[in-house]
DOGULO-869762 format. One line per 8 residues: number of its first residue (from 1); their letters; for each residue x, y, z of N, C-alpha, C, O. Coordinates in steps of 0.1 Angstrom, whole numbers. Atoms other than C-alpha are relative to their C-alpha. Layout:
N
NUM) A) X:Y:Z:X:Y:Z:X:Y:Z:X:Y:Z  ...
This chain:
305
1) XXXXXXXX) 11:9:5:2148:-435:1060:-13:1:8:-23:1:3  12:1:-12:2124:-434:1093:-3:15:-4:-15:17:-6  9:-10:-1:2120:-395:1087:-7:0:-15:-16:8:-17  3:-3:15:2113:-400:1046:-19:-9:6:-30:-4:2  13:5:-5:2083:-426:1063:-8:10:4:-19:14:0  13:-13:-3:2070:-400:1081:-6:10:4:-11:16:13  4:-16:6:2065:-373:1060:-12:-1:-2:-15:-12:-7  16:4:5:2027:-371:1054:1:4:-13:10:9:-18
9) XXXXXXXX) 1:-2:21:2015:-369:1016:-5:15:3:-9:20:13  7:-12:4:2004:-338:1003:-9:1:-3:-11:-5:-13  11:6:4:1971:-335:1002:-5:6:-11:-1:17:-14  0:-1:16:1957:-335:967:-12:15:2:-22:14:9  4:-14:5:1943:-295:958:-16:-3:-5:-16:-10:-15  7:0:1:1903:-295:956:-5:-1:-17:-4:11:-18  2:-1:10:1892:-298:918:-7:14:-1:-14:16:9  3:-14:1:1882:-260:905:-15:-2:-4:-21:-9:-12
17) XXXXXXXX) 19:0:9:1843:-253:902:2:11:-14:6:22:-16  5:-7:13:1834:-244:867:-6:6:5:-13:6:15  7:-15:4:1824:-215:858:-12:5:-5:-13:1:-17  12:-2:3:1790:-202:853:-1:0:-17:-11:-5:-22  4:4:12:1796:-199:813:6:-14:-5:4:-17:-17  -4:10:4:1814:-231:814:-13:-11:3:-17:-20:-4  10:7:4:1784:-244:826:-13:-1:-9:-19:-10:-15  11:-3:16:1761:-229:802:1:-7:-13:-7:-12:-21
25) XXXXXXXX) -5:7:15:1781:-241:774:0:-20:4:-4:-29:-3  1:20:-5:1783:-282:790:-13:2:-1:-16:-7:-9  11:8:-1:1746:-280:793:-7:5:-13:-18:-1:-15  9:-3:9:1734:-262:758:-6:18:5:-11:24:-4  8:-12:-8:1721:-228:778:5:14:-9:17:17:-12  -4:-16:2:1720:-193:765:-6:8:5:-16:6:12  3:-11:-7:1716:-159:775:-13:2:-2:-16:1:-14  12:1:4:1679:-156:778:-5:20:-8:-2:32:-5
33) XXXXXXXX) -4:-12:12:1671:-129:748:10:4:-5:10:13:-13  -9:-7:13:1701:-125:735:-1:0:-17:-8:-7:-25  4:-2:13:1704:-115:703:7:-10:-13:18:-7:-16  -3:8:8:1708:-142:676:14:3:-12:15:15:-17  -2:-1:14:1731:-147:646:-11:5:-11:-23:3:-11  11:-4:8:1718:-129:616:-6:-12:-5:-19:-13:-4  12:11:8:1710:-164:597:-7:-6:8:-17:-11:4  11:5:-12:1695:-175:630:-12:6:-2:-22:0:-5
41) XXXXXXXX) 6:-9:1:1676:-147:629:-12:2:-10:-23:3:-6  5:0:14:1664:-146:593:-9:-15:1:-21:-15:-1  7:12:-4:1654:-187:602:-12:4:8:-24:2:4  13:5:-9:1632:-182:632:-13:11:-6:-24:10:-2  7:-8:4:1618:-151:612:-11:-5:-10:-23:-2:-9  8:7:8:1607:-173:580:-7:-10:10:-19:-9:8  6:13:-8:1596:-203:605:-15:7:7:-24:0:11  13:-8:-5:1568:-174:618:-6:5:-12:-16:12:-12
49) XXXXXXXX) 6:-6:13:1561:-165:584:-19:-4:0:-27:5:-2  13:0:-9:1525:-179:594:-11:9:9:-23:13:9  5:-5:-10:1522:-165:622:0:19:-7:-10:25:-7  -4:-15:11:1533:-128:602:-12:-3:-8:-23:2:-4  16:-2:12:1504:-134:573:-12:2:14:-17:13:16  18:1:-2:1472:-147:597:4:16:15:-5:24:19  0:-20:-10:1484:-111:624:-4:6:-9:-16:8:-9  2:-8:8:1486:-90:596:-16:-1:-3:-24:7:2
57) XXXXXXXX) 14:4:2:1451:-105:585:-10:4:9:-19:12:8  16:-7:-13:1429:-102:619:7:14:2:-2:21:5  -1:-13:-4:1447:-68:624:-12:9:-13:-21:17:-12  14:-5:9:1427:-61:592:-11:-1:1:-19:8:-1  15:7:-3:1398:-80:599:-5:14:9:-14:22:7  14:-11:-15:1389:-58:634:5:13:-4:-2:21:2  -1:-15:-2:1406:-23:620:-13:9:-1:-14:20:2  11:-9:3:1373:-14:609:-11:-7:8:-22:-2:5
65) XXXXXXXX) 11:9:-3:1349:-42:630:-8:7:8:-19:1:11  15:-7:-10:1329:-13:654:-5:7:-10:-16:12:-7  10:-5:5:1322:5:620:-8:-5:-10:-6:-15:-18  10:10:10:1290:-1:601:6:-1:-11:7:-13:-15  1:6:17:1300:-1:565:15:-9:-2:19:-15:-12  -12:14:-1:1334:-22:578:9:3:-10:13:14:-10  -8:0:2:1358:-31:554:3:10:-13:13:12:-20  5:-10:9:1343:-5:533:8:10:-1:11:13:-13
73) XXXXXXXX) -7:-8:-8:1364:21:550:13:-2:-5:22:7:-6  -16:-3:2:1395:8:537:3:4:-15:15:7:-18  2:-10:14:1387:21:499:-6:10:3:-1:19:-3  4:-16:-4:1367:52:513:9:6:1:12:16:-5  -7:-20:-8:1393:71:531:7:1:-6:9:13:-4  -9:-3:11:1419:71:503:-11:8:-11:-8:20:-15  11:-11:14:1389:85:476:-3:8:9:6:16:8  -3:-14:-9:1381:109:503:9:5:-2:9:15:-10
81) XXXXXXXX) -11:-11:5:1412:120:503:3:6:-11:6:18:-11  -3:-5:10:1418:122:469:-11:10:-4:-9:20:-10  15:-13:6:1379:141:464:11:10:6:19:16:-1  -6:-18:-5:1396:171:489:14:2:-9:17:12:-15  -9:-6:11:1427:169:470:-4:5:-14:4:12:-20  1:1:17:1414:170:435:-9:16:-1:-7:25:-9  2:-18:0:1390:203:450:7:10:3:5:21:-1  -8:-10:-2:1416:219:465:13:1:-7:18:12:-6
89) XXXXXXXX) -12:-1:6:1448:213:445:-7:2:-20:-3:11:-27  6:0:12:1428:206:410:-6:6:-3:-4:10:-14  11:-9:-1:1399:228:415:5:18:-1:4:26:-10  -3:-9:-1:1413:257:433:7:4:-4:7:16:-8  -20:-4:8:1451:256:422:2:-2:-14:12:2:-20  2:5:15:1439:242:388:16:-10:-3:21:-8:-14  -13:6:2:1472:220:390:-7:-13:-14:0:-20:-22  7:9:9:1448:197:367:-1:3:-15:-5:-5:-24
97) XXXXXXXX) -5:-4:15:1456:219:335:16:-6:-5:21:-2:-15  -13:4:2:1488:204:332:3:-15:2:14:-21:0  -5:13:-1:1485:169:339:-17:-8:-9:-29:-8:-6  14:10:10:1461:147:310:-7:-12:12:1:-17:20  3:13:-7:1440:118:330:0:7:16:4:0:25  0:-3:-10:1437:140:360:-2:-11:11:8:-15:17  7:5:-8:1418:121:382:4:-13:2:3:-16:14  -6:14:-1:1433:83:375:17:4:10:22:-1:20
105) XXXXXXXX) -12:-13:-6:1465:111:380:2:-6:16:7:-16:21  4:-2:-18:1455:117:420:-3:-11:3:6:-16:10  2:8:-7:1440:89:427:8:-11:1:5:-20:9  -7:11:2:1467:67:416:12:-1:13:17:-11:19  -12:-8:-8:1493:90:439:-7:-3:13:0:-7:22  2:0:-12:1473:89:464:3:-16:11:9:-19:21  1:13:-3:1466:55:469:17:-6:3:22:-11:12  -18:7:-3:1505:46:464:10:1:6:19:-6:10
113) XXXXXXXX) -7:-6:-14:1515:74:488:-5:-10:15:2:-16:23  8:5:-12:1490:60:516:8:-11:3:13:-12:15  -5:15:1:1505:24:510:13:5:11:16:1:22  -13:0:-11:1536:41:523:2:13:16:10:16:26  -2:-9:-12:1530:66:546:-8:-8:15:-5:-6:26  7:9:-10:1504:39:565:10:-9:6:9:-12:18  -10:9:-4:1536:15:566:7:8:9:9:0:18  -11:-9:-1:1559:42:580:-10:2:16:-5:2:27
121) XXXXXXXX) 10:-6:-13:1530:52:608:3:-17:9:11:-21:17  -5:12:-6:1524:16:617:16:-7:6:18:-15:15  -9:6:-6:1558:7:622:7:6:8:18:0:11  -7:-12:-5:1568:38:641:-7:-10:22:-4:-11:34  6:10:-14:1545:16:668:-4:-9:-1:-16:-13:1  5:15:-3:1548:-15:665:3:-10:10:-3:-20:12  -7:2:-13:1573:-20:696:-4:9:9:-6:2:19  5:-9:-7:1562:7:715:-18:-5:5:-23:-5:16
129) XXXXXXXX) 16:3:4:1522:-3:706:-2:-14:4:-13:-20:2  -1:17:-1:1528:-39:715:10:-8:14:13:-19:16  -7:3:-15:1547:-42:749:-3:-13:8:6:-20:14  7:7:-3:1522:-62:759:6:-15:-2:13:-20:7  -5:7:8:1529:-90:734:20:-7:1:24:-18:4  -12:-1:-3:1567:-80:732:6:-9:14:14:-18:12  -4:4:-6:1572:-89:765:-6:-12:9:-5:-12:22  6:14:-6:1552:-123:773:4:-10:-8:5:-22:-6
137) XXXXXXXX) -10:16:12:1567:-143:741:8:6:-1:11:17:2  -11:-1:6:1594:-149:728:-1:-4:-17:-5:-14:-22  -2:4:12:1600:-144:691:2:10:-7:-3:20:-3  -4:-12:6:1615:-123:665:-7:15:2:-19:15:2  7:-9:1:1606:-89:667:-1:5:-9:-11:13:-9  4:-5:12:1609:-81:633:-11:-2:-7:-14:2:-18  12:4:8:1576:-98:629:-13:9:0:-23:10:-8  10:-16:-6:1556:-66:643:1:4:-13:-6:-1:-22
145) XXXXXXXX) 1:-11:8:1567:-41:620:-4:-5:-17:-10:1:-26  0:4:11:1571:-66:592:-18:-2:-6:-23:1:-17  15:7:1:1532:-80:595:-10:12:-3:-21:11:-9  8:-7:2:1520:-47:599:3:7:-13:-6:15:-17  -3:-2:17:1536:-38:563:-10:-7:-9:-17:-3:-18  12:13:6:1516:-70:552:-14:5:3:-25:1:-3  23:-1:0:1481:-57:563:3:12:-9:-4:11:-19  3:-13:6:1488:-20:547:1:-6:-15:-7:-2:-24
153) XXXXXXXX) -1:6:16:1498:-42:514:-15:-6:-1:-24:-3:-9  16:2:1:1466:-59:521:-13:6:-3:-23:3:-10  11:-16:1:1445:-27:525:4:6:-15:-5:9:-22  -3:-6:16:1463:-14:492:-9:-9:-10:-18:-3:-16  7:3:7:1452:-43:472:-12:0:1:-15:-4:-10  6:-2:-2:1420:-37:483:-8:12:-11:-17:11:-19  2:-10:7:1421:-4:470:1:-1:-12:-8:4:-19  -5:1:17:1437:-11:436:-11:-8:-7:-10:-9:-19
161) XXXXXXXX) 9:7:7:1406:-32:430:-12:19:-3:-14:24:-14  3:-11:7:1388:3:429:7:10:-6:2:20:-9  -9:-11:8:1414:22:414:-2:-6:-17:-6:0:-27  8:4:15:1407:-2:382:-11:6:-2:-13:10:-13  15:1:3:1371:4:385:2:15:-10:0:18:-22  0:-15:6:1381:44:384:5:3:-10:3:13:-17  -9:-7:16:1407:42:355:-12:-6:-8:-17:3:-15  10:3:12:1380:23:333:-12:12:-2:-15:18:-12
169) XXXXXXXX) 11:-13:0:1350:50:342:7:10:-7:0:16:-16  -2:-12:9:1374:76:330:14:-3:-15:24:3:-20  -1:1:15:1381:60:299:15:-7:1:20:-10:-11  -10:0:4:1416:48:307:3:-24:-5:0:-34:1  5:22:3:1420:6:290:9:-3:3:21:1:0  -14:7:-4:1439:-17:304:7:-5:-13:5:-8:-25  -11:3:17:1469:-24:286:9:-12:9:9:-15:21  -11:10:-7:1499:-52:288:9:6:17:11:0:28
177) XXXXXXXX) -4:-9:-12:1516:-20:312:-5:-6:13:2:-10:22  9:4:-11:1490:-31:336:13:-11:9:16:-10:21  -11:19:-8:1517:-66:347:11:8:8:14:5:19  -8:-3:-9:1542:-43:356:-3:6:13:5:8:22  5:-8:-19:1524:-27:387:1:-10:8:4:-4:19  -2:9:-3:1528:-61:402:17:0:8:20:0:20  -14:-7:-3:1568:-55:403:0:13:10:4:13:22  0:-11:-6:1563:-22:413:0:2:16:8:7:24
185) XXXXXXXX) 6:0:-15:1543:-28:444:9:-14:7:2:-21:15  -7:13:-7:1568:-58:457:13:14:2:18:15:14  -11:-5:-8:1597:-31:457:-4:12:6:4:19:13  3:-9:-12:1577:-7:473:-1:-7:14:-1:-2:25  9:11:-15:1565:-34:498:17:-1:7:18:-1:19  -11:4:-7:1601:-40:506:10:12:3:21:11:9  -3:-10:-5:1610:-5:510:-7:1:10:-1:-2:20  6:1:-12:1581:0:532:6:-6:14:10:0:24
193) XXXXXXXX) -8:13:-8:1593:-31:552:15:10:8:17:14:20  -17:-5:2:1628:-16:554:-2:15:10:4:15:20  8:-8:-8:1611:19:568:-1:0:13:3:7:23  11:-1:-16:1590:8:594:11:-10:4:10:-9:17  -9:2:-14:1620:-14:610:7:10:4:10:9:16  -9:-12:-2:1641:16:609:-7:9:13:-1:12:23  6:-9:-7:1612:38:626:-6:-9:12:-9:-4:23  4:8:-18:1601:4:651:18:4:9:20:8:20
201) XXXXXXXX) -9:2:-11:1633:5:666:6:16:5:13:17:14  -2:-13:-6:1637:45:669:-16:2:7:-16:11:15  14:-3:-6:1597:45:682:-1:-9:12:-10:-9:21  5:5:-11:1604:20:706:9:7:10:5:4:21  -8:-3:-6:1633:39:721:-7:21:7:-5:28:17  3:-17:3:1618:77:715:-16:-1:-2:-18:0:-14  12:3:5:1579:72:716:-7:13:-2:-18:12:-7  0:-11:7:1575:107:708:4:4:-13:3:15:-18
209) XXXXXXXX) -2:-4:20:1585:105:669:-19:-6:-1:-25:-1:-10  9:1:9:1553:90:667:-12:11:3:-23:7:2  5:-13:0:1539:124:671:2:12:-14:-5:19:-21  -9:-3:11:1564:137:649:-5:0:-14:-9:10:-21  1:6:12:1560:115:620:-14:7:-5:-14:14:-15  11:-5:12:1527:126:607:5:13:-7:5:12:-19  -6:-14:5:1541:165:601:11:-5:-12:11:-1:-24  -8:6:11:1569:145:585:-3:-4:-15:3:-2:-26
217) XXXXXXXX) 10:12:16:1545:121:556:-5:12:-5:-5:14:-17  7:-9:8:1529:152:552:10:13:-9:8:20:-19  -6:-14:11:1555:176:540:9:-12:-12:16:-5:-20  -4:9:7:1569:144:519:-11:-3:-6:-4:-10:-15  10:2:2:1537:138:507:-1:13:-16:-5:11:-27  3:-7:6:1540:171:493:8:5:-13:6:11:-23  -12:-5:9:1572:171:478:3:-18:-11:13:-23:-17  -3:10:14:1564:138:456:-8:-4:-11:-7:-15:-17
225) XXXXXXXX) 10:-8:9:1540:150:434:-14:-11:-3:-20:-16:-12  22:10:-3:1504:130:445:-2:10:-3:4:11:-13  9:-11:10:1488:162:433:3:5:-11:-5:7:-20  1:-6:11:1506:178:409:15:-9:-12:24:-17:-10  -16:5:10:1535:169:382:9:11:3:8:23:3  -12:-5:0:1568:171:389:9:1:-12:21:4:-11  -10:0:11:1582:169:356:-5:16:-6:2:25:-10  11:-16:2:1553:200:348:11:9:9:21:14:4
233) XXXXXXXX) -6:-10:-10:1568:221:376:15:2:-5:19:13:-8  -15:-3:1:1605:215:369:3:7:-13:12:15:-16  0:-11:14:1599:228:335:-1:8:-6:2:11:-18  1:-11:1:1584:256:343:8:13:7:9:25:5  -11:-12:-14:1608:272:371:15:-3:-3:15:-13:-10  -15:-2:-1:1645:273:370:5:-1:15:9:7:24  -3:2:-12:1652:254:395:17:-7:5:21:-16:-1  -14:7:-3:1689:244:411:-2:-12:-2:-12:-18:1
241) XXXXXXXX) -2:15:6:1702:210:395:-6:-10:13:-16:-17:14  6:10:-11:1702:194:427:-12:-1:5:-14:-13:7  7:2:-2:1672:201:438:-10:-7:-8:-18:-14:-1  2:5:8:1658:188:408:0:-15:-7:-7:-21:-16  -4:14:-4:1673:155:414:-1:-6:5:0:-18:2  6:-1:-13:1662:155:448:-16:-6:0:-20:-14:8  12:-1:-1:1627:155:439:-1:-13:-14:-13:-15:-19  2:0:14:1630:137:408:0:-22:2:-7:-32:-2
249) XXXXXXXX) -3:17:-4:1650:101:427:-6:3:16:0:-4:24  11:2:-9:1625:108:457:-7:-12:2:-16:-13:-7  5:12:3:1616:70:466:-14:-1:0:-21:-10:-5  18:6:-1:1578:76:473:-3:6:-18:-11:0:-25  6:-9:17:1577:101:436:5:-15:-5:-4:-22:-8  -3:12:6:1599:69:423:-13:-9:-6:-19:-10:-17  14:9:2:1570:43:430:-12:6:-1:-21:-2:-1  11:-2:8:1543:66:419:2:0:-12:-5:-7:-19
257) XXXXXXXX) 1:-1:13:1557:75:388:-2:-15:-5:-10:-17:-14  1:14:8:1562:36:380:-13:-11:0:-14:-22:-6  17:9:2:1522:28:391:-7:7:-8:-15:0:-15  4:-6:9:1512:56:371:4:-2:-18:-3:0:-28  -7:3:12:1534:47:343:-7:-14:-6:-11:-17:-18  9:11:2:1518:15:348:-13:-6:-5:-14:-15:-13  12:-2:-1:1483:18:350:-6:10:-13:-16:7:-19  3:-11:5:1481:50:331:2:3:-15:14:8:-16
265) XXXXXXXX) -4:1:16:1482:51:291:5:11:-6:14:11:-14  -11:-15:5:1490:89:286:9:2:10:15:13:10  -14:-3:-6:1515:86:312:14:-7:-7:16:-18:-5  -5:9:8:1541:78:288:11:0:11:12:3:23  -17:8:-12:1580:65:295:7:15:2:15:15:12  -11:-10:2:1596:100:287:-5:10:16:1:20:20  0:-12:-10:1578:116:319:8:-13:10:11:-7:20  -8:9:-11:1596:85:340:13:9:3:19:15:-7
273) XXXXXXXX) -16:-2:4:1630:98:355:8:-5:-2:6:-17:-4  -9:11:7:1659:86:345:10:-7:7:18:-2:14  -2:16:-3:1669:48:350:-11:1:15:-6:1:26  10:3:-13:1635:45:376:-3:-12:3:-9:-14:14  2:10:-3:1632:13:376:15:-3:7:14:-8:18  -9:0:-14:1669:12:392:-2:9:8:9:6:13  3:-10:-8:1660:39:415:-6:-6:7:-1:-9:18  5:11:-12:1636:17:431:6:-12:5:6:-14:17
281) XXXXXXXX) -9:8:-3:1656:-12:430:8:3:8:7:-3:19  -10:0:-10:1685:1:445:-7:7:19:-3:3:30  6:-2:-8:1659:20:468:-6:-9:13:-3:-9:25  0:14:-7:1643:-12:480:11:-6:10:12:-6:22  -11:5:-8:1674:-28:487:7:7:10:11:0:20  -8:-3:-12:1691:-2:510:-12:2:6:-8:9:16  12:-4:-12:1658:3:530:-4:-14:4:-6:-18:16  1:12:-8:1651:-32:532:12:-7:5:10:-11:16
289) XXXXXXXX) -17:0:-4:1689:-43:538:0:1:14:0:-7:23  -6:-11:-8:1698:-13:558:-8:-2:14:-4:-1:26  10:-7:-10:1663:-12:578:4:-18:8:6:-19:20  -2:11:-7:1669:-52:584:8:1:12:4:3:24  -13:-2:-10:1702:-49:602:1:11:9:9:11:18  3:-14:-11:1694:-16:619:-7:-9:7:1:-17:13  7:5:-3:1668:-32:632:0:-14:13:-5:-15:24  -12:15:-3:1685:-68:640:10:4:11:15:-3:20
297) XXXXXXXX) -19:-2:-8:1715:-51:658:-7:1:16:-2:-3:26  6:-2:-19:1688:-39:691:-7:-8:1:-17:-4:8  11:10:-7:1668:-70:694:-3:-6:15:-12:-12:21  0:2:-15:1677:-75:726:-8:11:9:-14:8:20  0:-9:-10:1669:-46:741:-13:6:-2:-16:15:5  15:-3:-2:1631:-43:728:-8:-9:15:-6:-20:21  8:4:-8:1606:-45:752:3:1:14:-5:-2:23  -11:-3:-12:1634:-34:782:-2:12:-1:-4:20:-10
305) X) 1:-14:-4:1633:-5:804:-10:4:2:-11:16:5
């Protein structure tokens, strides 16, 4: 009995310190930048939708603000281009015997190429071009590439206000067709989109594609018939099926033929290829989709390194 008295107690075992994510999680805390849930993601994205329009906007505003004729510049350099195309592919190559409405023709291609080859350029640096930015806020990064999609759409409509002027001068009348260019340019806009996240998040990693890329727009450029017809050509050469096919579900040729088709009165339906309006559709969707979630998966890791 006297030794059971005294035995001393056992003394009671320290309580365990939590754990650094147990404390994160008791106080609300997360990893600073990590990368969100997609619907998180997709939220804080629309909640900047704002802030996405008025960027895209002053990016427009100052692209041309040191030159004199200003916003002038952003319908010039597309008719520029199309004048040297139209002398050198029309003129010299005569590719303009084969296609009726020449000139609404080119300038229509051109303009609808530009739209996307300007998206494709911009978004190649929009993480790379923006570091700055990138790494003093915090907030989606999808809003870069996306916004600067938004000014080239901006710059386009711009254009399409003289591209009517030009189809009326050369005789072509607006018709109901006209409503569908509207469609058209939304699933190009979300192709674009879809693009330029694909090429922000390989340009922020590799800032040498954006060297690259122009050599690239240009031999694509060539192969989706802004100067000449591709339904012309395929009809006169004997060419392999596939290739044929190739050129034919080409997403930039796609969304010309369906602004042309649009716009254009002797461009009838039988030169469209066949089912183009799904072609772009499904086009759209895996480039905007695809380019999302590419995109989405390294958000962490912009602006690092």
């Amino acid at each position: 009995m006297s030794q059971a008295l005294d035995t001393p107690p056992h003394p009671t075992p320290p309580a365990a310190e939590p754990s650094p994510a147990e404390l994160a999680a008791r106080h609300g805390l997360t990893v600073s930048g990590a990368r969100p849930s997609l619907p998180a993601y997709v939220g804080q994205l629309w909640r900047r939708r704002h802030f996405i329009t008025a960027f895209a906007t002053a990016r427009l505003t100052a692209q041309y603000s040191q030159a004199k004729l200003g916003q002038v510049w952003q319908v010039m350099t597309p008719l520029l281009n199309a004048a040297v195309y139209y002398f050198i592919f029309g003129v010299l190559m005569d590719t303009r015997r084969d296609v009726e409405d020449y000139v609404p023709f080119l300038v229509t291609g051109v303009f609808v190429f530009t739209f996307t080859q300007a998206s494709v350029m911009a978004g190649t640096r929009a993480i790379s071009g923006s570091l700055g930015l990138v790494r003093a806020l915090h907030f989606p990064r999808a809003s870069l590439p996306v916004s600067y999609c938004l000014q080239q759409l901006q710059q386009l409509l711009f254009s399409m206000c003289a591209l009517a002027v030009i189809l009326l001068c050369f005789g072509v009348p607006p018709t109901v067709y006209w409503l569908l260019a509207p469609p058209a340019l939304a699933l190009q806009f979300t192709f674009n989109t879809g693009l330029a996240l694909v090429m922000a998040r390989l340009g922020s990693r590799t800032p040498d594609i954006a060297q690259l890329m122009p050599f690239v727009l240009r031999t694509w450029m060539y192969a989706s018939g802004v100067m000449w017809s591709i339904d012309a050509v395929l009809a006169d050469r004997n060419l392999p099926h596939a290739l044929k096919v190739l050129l034919e579900c080409n997403p930039a040729a796609v969304y010309i033929d369906l602004m042309r088709f649009a716009l254009i009165d002797s461009y009838s339906y039988d030169r469209l290829p066949h089912l183009a309006w799904a072609w772009a559709a499904g086009w759209a969707l895996l480039a905007g989709a695809g380019g999302f979630l590419y995109f989405w998966k390294a958000e962490e890791t912009y602006g690092r390194g």
